[in-house]
VEXDREN-2710 file (C-alpha; in Angstrom, 1 decimal):
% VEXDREN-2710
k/r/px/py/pz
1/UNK/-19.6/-78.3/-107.3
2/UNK/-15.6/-79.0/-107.2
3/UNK/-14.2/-77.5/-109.8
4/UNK/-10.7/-78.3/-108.9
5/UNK/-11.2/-81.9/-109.1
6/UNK/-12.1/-81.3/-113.0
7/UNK/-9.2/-78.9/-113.5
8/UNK/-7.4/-82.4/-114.8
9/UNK/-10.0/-83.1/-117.4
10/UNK/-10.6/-80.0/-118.7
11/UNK/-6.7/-80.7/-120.3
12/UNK/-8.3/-83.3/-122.2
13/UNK/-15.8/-71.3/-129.6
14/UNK/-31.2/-55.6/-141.2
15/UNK/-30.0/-53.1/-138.5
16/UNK/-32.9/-50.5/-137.2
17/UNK/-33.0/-47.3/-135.6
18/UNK/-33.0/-47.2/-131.8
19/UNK/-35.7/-48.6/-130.1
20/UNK/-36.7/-47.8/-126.6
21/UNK/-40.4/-47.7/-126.5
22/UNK/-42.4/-49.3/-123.7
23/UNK/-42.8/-53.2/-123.9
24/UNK/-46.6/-52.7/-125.3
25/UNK/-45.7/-51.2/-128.0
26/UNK/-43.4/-54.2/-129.9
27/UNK/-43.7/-57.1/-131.4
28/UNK/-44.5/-60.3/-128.0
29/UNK/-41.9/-62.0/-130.1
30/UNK/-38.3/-59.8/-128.8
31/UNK/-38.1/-56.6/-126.4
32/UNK/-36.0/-53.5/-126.3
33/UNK/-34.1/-52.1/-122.8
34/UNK/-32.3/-49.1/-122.4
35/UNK/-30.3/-49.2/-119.6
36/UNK/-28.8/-46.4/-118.1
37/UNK/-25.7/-47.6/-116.6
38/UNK/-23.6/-45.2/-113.8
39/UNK/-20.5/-45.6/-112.5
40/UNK/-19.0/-44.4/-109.4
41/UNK/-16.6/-45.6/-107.1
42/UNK/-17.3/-47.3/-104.0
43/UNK/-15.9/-45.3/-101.0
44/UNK/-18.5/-41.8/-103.1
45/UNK/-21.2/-40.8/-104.7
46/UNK/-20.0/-38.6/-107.5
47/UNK/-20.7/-40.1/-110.8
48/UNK/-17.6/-41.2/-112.9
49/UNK/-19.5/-42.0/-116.0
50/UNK/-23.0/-42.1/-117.3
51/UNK/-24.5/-44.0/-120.3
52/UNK/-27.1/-45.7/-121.8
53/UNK/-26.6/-48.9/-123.1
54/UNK/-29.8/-51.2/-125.5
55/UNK/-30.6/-54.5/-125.6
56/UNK/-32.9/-56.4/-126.9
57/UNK/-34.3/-59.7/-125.8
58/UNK/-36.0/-62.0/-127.9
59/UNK/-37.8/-65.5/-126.6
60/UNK/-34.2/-67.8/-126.9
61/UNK/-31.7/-64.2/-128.2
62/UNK/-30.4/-61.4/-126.8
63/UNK/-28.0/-58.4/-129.1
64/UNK/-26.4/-55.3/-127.2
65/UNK/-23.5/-53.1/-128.9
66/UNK/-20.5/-53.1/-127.0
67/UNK/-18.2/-49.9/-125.8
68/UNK/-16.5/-50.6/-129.3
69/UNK/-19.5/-50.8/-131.4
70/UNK/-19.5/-54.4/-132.0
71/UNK/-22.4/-55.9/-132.4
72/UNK/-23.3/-59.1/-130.2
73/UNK/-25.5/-61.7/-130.8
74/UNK/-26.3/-64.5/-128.2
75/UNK/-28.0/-67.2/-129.8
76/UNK/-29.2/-69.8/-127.0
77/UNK/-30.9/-71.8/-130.1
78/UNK/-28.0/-72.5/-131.6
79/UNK/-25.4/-72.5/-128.5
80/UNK/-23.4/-69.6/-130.3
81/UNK/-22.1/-66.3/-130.0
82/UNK/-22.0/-63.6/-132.7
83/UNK/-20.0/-60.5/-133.2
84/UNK/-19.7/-58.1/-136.1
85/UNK/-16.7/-55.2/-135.4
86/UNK/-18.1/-51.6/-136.6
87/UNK/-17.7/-51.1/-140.1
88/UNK/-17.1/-54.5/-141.0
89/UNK/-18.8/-57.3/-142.9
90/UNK/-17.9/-60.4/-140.9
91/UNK/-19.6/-62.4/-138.6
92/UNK/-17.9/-64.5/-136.0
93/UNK/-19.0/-67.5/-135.0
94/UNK/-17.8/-69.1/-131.2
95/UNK/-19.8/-71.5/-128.9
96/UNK/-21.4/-71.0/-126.1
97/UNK/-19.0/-73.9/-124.7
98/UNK/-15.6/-72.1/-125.8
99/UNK/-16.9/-69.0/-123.5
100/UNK/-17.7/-71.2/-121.2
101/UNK/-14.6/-72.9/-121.4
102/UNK/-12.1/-69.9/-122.0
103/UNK/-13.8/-68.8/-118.4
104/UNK/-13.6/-71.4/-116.6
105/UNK/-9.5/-72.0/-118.0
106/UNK/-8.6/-68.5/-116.6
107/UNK/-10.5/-69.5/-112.8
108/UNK/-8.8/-72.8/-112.7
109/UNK/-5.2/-71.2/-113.7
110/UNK/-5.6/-68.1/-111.7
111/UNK/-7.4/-70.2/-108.1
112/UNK/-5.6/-73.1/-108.9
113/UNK/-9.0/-74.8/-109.4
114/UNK/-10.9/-73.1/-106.4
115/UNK/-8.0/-73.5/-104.0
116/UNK/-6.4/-70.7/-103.6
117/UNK/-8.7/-67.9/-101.4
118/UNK/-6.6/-64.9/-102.4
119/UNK/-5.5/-64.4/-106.4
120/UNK/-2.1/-62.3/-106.6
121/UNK/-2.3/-59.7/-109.9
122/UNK/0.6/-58.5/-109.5
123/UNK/1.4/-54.5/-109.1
124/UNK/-2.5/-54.8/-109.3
125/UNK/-2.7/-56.1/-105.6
126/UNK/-4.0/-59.2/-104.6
127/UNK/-7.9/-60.1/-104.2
128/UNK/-10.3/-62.8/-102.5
129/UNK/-10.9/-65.3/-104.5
130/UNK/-15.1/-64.0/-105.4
131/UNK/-14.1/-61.1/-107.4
132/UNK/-12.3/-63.7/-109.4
133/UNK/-15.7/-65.8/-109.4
134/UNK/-17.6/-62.9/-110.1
135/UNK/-15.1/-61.8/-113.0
136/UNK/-15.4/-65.5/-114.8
137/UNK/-19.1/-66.4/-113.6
138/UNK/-17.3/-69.6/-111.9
139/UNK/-17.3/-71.3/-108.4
140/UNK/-16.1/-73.9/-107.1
141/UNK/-18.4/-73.9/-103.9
142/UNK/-21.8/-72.1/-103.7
143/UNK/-23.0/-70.0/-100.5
144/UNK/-20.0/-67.7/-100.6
145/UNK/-22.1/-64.6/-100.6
146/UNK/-24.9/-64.2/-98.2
147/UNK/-28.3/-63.6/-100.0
148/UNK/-31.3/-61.2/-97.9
149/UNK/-34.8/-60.2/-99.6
150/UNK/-35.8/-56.8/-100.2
151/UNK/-39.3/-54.9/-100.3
152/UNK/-38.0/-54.3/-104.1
153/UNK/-35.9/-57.4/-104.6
154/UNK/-32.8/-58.7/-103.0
155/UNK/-29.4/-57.8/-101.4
156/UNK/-26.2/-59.8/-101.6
157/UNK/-23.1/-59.3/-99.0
158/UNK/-19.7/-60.5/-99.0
159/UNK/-18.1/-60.0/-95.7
160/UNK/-20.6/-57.5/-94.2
161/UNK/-20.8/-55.7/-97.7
162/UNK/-23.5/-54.9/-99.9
163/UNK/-21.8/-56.4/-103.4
164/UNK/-25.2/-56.5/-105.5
165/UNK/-28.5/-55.3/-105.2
166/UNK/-31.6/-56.5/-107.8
167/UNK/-35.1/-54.2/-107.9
168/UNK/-38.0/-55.7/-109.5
169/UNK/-39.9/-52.4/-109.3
170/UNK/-42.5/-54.3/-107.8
171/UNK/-42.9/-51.8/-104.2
172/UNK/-42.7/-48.1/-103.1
173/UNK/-39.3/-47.4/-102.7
174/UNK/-38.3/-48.9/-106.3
175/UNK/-36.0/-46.5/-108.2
176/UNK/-37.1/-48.0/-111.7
177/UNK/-39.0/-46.0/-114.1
178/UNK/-39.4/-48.6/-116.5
179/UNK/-40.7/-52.0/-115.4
180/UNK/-39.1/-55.2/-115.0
181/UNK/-38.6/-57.8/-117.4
182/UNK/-41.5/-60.2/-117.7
183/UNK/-41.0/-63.8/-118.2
184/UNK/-41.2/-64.4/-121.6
185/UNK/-37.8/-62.8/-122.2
186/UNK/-36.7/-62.6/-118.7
187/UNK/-34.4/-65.7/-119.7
188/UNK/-32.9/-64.0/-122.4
189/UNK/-31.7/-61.3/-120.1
190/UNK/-30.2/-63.5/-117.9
191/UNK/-28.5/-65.2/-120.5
192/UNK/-27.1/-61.6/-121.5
193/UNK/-26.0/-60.3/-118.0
194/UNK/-22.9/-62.3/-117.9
195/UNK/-21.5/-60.9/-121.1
196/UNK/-22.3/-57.5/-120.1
197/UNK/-21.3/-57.3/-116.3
198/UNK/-18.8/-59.3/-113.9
199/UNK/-22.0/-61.2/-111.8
200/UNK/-20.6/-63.9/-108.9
201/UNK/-22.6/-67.0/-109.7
202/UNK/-24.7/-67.3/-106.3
203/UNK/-26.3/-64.0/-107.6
204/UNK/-27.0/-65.5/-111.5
205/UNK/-28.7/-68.8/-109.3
206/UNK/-30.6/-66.5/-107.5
207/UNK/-31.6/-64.3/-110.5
208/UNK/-32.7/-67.9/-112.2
209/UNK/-35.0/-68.1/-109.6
210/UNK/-37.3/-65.2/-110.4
211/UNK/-39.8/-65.1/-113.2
212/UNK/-39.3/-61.6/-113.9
213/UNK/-35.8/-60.3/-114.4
214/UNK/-34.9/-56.5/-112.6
215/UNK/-35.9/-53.7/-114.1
216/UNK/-32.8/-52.5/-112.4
217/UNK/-29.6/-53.8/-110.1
218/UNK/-26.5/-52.6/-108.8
219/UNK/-23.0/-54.2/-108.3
220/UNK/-19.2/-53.8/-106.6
221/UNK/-16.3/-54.9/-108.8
222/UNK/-12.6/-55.1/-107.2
223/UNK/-10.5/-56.3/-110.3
224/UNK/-6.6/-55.1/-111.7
225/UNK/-9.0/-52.4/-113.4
226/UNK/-10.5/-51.0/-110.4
227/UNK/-8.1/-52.3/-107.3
228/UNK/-9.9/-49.8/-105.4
229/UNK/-13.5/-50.8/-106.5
230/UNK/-15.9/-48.6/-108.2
231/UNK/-19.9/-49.7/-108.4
232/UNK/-22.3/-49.7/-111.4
233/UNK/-25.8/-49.2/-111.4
234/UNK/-28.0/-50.7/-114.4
235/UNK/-31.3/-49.3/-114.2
236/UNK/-33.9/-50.0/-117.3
237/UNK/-35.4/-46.3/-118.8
238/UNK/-38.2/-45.2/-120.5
239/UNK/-36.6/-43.7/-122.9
240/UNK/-32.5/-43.3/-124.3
241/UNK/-30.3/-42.7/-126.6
242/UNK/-27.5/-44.9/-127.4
243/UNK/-26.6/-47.1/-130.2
244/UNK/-29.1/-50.0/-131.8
245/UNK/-29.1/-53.8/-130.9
246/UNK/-29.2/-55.9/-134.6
247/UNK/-32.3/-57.6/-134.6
248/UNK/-31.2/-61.8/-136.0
249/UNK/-30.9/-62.9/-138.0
250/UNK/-27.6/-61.2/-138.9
251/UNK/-27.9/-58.7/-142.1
252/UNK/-27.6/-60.6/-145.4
253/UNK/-24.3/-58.8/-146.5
254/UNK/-22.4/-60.0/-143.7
255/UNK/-20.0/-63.0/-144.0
256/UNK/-20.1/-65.7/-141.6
257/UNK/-17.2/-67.2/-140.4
258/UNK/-16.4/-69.8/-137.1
259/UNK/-14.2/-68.8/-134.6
260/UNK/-9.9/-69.6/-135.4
261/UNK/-10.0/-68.5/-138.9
262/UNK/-7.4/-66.5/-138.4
263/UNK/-5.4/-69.4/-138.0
264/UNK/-7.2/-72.2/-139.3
265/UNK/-8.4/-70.6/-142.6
266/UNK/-7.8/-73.5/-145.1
267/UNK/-9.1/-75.9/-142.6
268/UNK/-12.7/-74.2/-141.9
269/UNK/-12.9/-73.6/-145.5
270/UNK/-12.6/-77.1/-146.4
271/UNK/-15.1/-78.4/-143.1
272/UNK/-17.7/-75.7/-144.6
273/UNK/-17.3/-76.3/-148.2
274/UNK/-18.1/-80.2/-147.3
275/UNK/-21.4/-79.2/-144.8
276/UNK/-22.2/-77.2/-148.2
277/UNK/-21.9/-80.7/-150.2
278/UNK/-19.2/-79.0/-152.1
279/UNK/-17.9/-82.4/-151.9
280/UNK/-20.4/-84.6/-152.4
281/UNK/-22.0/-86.9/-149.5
282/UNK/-18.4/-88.5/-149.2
283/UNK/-17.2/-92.0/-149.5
284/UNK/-18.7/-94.9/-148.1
285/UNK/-17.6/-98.5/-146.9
286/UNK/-17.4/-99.8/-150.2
287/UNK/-16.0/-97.1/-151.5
288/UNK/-12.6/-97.4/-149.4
289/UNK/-12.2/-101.3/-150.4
290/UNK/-12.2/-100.2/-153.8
291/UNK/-9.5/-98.1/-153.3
292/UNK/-8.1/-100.2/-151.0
293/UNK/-8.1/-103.2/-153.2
294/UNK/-6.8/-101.4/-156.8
295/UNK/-3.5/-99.8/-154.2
296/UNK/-2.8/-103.7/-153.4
297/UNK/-3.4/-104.2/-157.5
298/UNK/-0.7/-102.0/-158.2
299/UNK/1.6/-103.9/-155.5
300/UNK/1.0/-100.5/-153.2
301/UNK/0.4/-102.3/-149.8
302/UNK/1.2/-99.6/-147.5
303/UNK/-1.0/-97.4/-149.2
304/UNK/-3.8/-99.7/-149.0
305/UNK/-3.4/-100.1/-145.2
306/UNK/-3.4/-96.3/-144.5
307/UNK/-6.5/-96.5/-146.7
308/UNK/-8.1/-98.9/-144.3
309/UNK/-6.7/-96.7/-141.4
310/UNK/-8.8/-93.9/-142.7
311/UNK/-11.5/-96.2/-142.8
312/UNK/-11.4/-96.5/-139.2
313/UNK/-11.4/-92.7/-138.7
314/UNK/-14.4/-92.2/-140.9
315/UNK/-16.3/-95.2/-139.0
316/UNK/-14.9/-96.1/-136.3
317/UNK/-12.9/-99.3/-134.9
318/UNK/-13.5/-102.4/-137.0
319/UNK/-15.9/-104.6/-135.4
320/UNK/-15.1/-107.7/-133.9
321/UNK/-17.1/-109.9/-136.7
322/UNK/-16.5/-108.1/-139.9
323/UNK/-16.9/-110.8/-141.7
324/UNK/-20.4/-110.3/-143.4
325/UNK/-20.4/-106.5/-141.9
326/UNK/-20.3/-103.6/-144.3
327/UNK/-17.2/-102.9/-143.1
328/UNK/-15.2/-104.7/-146.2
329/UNK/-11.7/-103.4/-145.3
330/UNK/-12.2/-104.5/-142.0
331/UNK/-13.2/-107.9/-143.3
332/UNK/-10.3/-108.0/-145.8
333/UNK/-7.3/-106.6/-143.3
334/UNK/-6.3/-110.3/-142.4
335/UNK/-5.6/-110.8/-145.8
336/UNK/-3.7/-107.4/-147.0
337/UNK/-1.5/-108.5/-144.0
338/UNK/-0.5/-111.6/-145.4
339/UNK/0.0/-110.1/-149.0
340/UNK/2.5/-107.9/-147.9
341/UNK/5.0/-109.8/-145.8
342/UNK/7.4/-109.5/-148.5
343/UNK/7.1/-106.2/-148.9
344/UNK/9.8/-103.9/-147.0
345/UNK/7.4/-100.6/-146.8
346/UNK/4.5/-102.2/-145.8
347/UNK/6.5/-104.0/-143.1
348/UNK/7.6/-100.4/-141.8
349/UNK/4.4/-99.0/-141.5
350/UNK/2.9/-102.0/-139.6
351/UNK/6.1/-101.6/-137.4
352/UNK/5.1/-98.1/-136.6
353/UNK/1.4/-99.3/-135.9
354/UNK/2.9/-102.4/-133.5
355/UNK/5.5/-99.8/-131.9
356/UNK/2.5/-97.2/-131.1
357/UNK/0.3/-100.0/-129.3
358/UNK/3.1/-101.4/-127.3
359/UNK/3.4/-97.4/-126.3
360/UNK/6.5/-97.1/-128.2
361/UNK/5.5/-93.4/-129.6
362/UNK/9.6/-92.5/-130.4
363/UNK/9.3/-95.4/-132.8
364/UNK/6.6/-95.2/-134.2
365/UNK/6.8/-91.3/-134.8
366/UNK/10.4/-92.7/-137.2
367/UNK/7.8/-95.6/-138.6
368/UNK/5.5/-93.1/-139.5
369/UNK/7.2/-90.5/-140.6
370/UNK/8.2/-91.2/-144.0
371/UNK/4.9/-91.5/-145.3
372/UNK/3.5/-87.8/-144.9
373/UNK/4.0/-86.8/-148.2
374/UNK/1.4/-89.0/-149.4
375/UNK/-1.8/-87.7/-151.0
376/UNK/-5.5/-88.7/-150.5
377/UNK/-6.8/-90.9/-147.8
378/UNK/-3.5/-92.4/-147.5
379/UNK/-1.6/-89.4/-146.6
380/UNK/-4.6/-88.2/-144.5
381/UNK/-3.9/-91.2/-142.5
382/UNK/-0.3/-91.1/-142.6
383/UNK/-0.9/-87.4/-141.0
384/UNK/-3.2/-88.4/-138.6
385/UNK/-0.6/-91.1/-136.9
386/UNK/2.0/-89.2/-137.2
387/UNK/0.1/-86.5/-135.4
388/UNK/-1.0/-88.6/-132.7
389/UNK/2.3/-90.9/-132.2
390/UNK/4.4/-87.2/-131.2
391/UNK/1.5/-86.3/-129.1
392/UNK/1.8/-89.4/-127.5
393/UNK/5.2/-88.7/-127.0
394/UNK/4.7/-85.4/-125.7
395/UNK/7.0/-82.4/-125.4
396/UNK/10.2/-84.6/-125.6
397/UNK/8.7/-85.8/-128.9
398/UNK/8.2/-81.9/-130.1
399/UNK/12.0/-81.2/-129.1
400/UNK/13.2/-84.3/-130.7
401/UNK/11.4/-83.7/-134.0
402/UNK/11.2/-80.4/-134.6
403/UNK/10.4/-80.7/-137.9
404/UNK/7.0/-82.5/-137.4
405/UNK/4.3/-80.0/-135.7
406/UNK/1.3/-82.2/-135.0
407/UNK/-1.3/-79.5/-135.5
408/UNK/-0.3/-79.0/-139.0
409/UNK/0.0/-82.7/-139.8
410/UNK/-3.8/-83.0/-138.4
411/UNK/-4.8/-79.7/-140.1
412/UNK/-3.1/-80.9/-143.5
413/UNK/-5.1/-84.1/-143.2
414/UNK/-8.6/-82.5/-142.6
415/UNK/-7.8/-80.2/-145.3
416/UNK/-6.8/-83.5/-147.6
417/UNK/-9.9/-85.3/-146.1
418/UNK/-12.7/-83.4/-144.5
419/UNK/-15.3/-86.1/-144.3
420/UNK/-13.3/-88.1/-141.4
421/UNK/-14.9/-87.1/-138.1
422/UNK/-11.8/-88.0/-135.8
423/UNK/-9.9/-85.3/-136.7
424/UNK/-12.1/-82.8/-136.2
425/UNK/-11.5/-83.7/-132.5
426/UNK/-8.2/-84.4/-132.5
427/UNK/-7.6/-81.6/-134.1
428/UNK/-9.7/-79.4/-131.4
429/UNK/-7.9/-81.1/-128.6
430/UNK/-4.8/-79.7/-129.8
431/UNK/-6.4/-76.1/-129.5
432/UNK/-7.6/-77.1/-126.3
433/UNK/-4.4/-77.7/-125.2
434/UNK/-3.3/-74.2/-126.7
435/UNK/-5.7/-72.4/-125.0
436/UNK/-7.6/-71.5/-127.9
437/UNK/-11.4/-72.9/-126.7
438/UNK/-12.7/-70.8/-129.8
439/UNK/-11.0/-72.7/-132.5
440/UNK/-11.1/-75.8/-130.6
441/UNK/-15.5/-76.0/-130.4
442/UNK/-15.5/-74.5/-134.2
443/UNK/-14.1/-78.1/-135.1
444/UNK/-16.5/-79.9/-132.6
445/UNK/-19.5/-78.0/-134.2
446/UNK/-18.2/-78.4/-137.3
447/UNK/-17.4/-82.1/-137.4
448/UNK/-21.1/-83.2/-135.6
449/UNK/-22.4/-81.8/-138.8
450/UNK/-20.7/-84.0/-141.1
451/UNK/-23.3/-86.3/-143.0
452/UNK/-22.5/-89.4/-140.6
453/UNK/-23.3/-90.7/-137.3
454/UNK/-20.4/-90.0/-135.1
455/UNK/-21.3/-92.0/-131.9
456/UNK/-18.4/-95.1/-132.5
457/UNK/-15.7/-92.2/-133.4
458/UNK/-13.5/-90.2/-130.8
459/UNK/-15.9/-86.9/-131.5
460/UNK/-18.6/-88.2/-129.4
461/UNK/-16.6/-87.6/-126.6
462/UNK/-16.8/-83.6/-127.1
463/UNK/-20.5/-84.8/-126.0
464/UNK/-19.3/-85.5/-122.9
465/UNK/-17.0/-82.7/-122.0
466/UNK/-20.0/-80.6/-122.9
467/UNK/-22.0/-82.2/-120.4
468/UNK/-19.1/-81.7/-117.2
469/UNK/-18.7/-78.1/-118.5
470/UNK/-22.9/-77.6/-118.5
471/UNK/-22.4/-78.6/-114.6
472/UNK/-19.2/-76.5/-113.8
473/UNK/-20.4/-73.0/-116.2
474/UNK/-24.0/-73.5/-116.5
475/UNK/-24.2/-69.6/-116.9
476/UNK/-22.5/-69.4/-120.1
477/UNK/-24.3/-72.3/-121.6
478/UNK/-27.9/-71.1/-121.7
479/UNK/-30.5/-73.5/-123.0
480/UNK/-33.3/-73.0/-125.5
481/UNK/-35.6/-74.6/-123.4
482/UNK/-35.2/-71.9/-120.3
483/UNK/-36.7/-69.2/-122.4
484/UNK/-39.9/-70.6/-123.0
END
């Protein structure tokens, strides 16, 4: 794995009482842990801190409560994350891929995608780059740690160092009073581990490996929290007292809400209200020549070309014969072109379209521009070029037209027209490029839903970058098909 040589594209997320009785005694279906976890520092023995933390495991789930009280909910099903704050009613929705991504954006920013051996924190100190790889579960090379088995399990060392230690409870000498993890639900823990402890990625390969998963294991962390290291030791009890894992699905009074609606209320409203069929199934083909062809009625030809632009971002590019196709306004574009030659707005627009394909993105943002304030499909599609001539520009574009943000445009336009898949990406990308991963995959997940095949429209390619990041985080992106 070379993570640095993807840095590039990844430019381009009923409660019950505590349960902590021996596995025979619940339900095959999910499992409860209590883990006693205890803290100390690395150069002593003395205990710093001592507390039980529960989880449960289910065959493709795992809940724990954090330090906070929120409750978590890793659903390896569905590729999601949930988390409902203490004394609240929501639930928040983020993908698996924003985690995975949000990770892997702090590795390639802080190592300069795996290149940089020592990271610099500052008044924190400085550190080698695996407690950075242990910290974000990503690396850009394996075989940084040295791996040795146990009687009880394993041993990893980083320079001559014991950095983690796993005990299956299998042997004498195990310090486990509970047992270990069997393998119906041993994937489940894995999955967990990463959002509960900083684990370096050799060690969550190695861990893969087992059937079982440790009924108890220990681990260094150096990080700007503990610049002189301190050492936890997780080791599964018979018995404990701490708060109580929800068991999914989530409790019925709780509100469930995707990841960025904080900022992208109106916008998430509007993508669920359509999944709900609020909205009906949406307009077809036919439906946009209609419209199309009662805008050139009324002697609107502009408007009936952004119509047949917003075609195109509900199905795609117009095929090359679209003559006899279902595509009608593809069929019919030829002709709305000759119709309005004499007419000076229509003749703007199609400058702005001619100025953006030979690259021109300053004049076509000025083409464009003008027709925001449209409504319907036509100002959808009005938004949606506007939006992507400034990012084309870039950030001379943003300075130059200060006016114009191009999220907001997109987000305006999704809002206006929620059924076209396009945006929904372009629309992510732009969070992408924020640094906001969570926002970003609630569009992706969102727009794959819509009632449409997607495979000829720019969403498909959120597809792809799924696939790279499966190979870069494959941690944070659990599977389904690894817990059964």
């Amino acid at each position: 794995m070379r993570l640095f040589a993807f840095a590039a594209c990844l430019i381009l997320t009923p409660c019950a009482g505590a349960q902590t009785a021996p596995d025979m005694l619940m339900a095959p279906e999910e499992i409860s842990a209590a883990w006693r976890v205890e803290t100390s520092r690395t150069s002593a023995i003395d205990i710093l801190n001592d507390q039980t933390r529960v989880a449960r495991y289910g065959r493709d789930w795992a809940s724990w409560v954090t330090q906070s009280g929120t409750q978590m909910w890793l659903d390896m099903s569905q590729g999601a994350l949930f988390a409902k704050a203490e004394g609240q009613d929501i639930v928040v929705r983020t993908s698996l891929y924003a985690e995975a991504r949000r990770h892997l954006d702090i590795y390639v920013a802080l190592s300069e995608g795996g290149r940089r051996d020592v990271i610099s924190f500052g008044n924190a100190g400085t550190f080698d780059r695996v407690w950075l790889e242990a910290a974000t579960g990503v690396a850009s090379q394996t075989g940084t740690l040295a791996l040795t088995d146990t009687p009880t399990g394993f041993i990893a060392l980083y320079d001559d160092q014991v950095v983690f230690s796993a005990d299956y409870g299998a042997e004498e000498g195990s310090r486990c009073d509970a047992s270990s993890i069997g393998a119906e639900h041993s994937a489940s823990a894995l999955a967990w581990l990463p959002h509960v402890a900083p684990i370096h990625p050799d060690i969550l390969e190695r861990l893969s490996e087992d059937a079982r998963f440790p009924c108890a294991f220990s681990f260094v962390v150096y990080s700007p929290d503990s610049p002189a290291g301190r050492l936890e030791r997780w080791t599964r009890t018979a018995s404990g007292d701490a708060p109580a894992p929800v068991i999914p699905p989530m409790p019925q009074d709780s509100t469930l809400v995707y990841a960025g609606a904080d900022r992208l209320s109106a916008v998430l409203t509007a993508a669920t209200d359509t999944l709900d069929g609020v909205y009906g199934a949406g307009p077809d083909t036919e439906a946009f020549f209609e419209e199309s062809q009662r805008l050139q009625e009324e002697g609107d030809y502009a408007g009936a070309l952004l119509v047949q632009i917003q075609e195109t971002h509900h199905f795609g590019p117009c095929p090359e014969a679209s003559i006899g196709s279902a595509r009608l306004t593809c069929a019919y574009a030829s002709a709305l072109t000759l119709s309005g030659q004499d007419d000076d707005t229509f003749l703007e627009l199609a400058a702005g379209l001619d100025a953006l394909e030979r690259n021109d993105a300053a004049r076509a943002v000025e083409r464009f521009a003008p027709f925001i304030d449209r409504e319907g499909h036509a100002g959808a599609a009005a938004r949606i070029l506007t939006a992507n001539a400034l990012i084309a520009w870039g950030r001379v574009g943003l300075q130059a037209r200060p006016d114009l943000d191009p999220a907001q445009l997109l987000a305006e336009a999704l809002v206006m027209d929620p059924f076209a898949p396009d945006v929904y990406w372009r629309l992510g990308q732009r969070y992408l490029a924020a640094g906001a991963p969570g926002p970003a995959w609630s569009l992706f997940d969102l727009g794959r839903q819509l009632p449409r095949p997607v495979e000829d429209t720019p969403l498909a390619e959120a597809d792809t970058l799924e696939l790279r990041m499966s190979d870069l985080a494959p941690y944070w992106l659990p599977h389904v098909e690894t817990a059964q």
